[in-house]
C-alpha positions in Angstrom: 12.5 -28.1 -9.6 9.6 -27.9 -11.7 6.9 -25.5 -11.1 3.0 -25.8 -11.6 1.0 -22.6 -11.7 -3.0 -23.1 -11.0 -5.0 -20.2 -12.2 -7.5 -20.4 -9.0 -8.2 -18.7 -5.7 -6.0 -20.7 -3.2 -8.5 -22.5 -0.7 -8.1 -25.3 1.8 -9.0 -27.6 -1.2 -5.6 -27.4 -2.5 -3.7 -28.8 0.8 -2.9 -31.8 -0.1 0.6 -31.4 1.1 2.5 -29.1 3.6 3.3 -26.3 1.5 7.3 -25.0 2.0 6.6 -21.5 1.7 3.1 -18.9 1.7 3.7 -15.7 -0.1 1.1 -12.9 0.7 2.2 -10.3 -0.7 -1.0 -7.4 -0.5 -3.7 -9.6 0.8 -3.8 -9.5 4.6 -5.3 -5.9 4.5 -8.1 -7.2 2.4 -9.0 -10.0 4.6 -12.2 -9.0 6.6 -10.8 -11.6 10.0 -7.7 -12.4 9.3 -7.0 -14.7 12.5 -9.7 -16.5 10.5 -8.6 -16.5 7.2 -4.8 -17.5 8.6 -5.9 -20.3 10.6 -8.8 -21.9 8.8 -7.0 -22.1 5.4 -3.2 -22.0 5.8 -2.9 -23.5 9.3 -5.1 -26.2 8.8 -4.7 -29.0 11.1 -0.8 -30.4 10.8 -0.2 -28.3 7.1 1.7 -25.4 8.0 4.3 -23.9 5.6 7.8 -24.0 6.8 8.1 -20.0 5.9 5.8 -17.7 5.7 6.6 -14.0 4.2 3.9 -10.9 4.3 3.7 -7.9 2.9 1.0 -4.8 4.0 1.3 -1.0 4.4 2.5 0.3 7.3 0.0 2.4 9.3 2.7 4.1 11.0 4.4 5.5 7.8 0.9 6.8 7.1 -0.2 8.5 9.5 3.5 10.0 9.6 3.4 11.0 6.1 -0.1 12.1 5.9 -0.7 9.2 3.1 -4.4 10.4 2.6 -4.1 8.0 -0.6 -3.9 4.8 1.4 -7.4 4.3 1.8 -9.4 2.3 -0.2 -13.3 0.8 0.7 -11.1 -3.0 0.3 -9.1 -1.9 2.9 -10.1 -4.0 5.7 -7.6 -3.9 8.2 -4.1 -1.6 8.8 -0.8 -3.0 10.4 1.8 -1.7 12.4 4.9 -3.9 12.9 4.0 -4.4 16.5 0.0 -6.0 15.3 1.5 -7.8 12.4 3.7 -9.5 14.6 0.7 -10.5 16.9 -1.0 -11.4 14.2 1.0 -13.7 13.1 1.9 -15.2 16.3 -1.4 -15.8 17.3 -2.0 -17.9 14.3 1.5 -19.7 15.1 3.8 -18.1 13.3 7.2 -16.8 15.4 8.9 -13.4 13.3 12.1 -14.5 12.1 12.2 -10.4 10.4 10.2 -7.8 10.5 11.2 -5.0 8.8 10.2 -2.1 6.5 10.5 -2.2 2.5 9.6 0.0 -0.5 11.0 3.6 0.9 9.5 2.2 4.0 5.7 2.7 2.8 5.4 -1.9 3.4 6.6 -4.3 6.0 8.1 -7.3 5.8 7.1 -10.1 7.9 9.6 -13.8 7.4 8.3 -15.8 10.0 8.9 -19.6 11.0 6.0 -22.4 11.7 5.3 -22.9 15.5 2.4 -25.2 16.6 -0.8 -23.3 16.9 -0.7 -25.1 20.6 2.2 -23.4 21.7 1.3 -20.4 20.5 -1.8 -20.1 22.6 0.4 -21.1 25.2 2.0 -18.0 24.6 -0.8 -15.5 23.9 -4.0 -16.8 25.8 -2.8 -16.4 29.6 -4.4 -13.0 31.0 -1.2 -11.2 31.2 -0.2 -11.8 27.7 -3.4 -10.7 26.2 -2.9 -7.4 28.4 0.7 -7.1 27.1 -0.5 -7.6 23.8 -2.9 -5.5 23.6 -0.9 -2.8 24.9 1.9 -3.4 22.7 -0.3 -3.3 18.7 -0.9 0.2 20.4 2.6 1.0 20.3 5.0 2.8 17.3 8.8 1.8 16.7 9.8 3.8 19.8 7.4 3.2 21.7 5.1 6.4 20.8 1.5 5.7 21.2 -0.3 5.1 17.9 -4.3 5.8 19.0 -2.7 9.6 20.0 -0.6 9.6 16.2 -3.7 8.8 15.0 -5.7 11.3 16.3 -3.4 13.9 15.2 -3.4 12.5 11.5 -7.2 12.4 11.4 -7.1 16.2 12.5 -4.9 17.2 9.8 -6.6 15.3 7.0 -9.1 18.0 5.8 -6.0 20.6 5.8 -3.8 18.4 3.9 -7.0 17.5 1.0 -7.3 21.4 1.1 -3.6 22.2 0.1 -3.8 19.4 -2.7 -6.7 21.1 -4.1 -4.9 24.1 -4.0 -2.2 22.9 -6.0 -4.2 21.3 -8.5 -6.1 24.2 -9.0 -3.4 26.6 -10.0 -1.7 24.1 -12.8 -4.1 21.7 -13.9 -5.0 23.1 -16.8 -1.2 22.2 -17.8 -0.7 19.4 -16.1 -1.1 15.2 -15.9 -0.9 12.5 -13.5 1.3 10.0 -13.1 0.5 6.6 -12.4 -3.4 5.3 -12.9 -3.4 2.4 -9.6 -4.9 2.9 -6.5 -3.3 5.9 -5.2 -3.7 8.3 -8.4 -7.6 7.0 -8.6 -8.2 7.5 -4.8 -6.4 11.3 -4.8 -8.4 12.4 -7.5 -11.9 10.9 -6.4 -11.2 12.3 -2.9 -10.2 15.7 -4.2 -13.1 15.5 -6.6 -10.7 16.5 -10.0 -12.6 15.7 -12.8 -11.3 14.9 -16.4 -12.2 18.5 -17.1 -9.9 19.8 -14.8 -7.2 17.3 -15.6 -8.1 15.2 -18.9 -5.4 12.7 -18.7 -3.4 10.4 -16.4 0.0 8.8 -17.7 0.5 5.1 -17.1 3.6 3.2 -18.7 1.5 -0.1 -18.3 -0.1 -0.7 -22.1 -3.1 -2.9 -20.3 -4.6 0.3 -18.6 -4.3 2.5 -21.9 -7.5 3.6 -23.7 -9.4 3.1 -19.9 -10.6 6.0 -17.9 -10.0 6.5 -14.2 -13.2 5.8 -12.1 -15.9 8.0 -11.0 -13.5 11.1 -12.0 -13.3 10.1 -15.9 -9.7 11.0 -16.8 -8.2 8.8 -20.2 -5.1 7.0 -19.2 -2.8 7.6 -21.9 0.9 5.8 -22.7 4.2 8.0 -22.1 4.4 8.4 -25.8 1.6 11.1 -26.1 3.1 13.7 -24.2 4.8 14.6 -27.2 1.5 15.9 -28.4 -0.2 17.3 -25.3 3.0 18.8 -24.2 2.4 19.4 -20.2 3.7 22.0 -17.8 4.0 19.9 -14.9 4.0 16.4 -14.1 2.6 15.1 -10.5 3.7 11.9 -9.6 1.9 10.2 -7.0 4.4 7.4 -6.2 7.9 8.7 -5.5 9.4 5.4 -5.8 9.2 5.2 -9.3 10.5 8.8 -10.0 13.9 7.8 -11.5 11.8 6.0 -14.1 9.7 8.5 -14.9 12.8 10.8 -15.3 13.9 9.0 -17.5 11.3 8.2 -19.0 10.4 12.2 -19.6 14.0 12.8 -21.0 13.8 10.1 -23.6 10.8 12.1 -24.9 12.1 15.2 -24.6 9.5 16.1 -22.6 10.6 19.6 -20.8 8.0 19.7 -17.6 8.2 20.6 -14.0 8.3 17.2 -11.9 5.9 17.3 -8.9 6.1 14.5 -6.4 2.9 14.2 -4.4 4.8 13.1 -0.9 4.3 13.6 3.0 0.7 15.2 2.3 2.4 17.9 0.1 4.5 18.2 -3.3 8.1 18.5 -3.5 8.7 20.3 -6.7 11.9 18.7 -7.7 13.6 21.1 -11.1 12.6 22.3 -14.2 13.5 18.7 -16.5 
């Protein structure tokens, strides 16, 4: 079938027509209500998709991995699987899959159209709306979140202070990699200036030439560690280490792989 792509915000003003399948992939954590947002724009009146998949970080993998990266100020809102499935349903939506994806950092909602009628049949009676409420409380086996929570929010200045730590003692012979959120967010929140570490790698040629916010560092391309020749390289996404190995070995580059993971590093070999 052909496709049409529309360079535009999506708004109610292009529903014309039941869409088959909404993608939102990244975009319920930014949305300030999104019971709102769901229900005034993709559930309006008779237009629901047929599918609906969603993709957000998983509180419960962050708070169980100390992911002190995670936050960001357009961050509005946090899901575990148990409120993304609420969620959902209240806007009338049943889970079809809910799963996790991406070394289990996302979920992965595929859900199925109900009527919005049905599902405040199924969510607004007193009992419900104490079950539910209990339940988006709740972890995969049942541990309670709020207490998970807690603890994660006690351990956060121990966990900035070991990062500092580590910086400190090789920065001078070190770089970043990987200039998105989460390499911009460690370093503002550690408060590592591009005097401490000039330079963060990025293999993505539109980000080259720019400078990290607030903290100043140049993002460089892969190519110039021939020249600057680091010690040790921290990666702060541990999906993308195989690439980065490889990456490293195709320039010959000899350095000390750090991968920034469950609020510590796991030094991995001397490349």
């Amino acid at each position: 079938k052909d496709i049409k792509f529309i360079p535009d915000y999506y708004s109610s003003d292009y529903l014309n027509k039941k869409p088959g399948l909404i993608v939102l992939r990244h975009i319920l954590e930014h949305i300030v209500d999104p019971k709102d947002f769901l229900t005034s724009i993709i559930c309006n009146q008779k237009l629901y998709p047929s599918d609906i998949y969603v993709e957000v970080p998983d509180w419960e993998w962050i708070v169980d991995n100390d992911q002190v990266m995670m936050f960001s100020n357009d961050h509005c809102s946090y899901y575990s699987k148990n409120s993304l499935e609420l969620t959902l349903s209240l806007c009338g939506f049943k889970c079809e899959q809910l799963s996790t994806t991406f070394e289990d950092e996302y979920l992965q909602y595929f859900g199925k159209e109900i009527s919005l009628s049905v599902s405040k049949q199924l969510n607004d009676t007193p009992e419900s709306l104490k079950y539910n409420r209990d339940l988006h409380l709740k972890g995969y086996s049942g541990t309670d979140l709020t207490d998970k929570t807690k603890s994660f929010i006690r351990r956060i200045p121990k966990v900035l202070e070991r990062f500092k730590s580590y910086f400190s003692r090789t920065s001078n012979d070190a770089v970043l990699w990987g200039a998105g959120g989460k390499g911009a967010i460690l370093l503002s929140t550690l408060g590592i200036s591009y005097k401490q570490l000039p330079f963060v790698v990025d293999s993505n040629p539109n980000k080259h030439n720019t400078y990290i916010p607030v903290t100043g560092q140049q993002v460089i391309p892969p190519d110039r560690l021939k020249i600057i020749r680091p010690r040790y390289v921290f990666i702060t996404n541990p999906s993308y280490y195989k690439e980065i190995e490889s990456q490293l070995n195709s320039l010959g580059i000899k350095a000390r792989i750090i991968i920034i993971k469950n609020g510590g590093l796991k030094w991995l070999y001397q490349n």
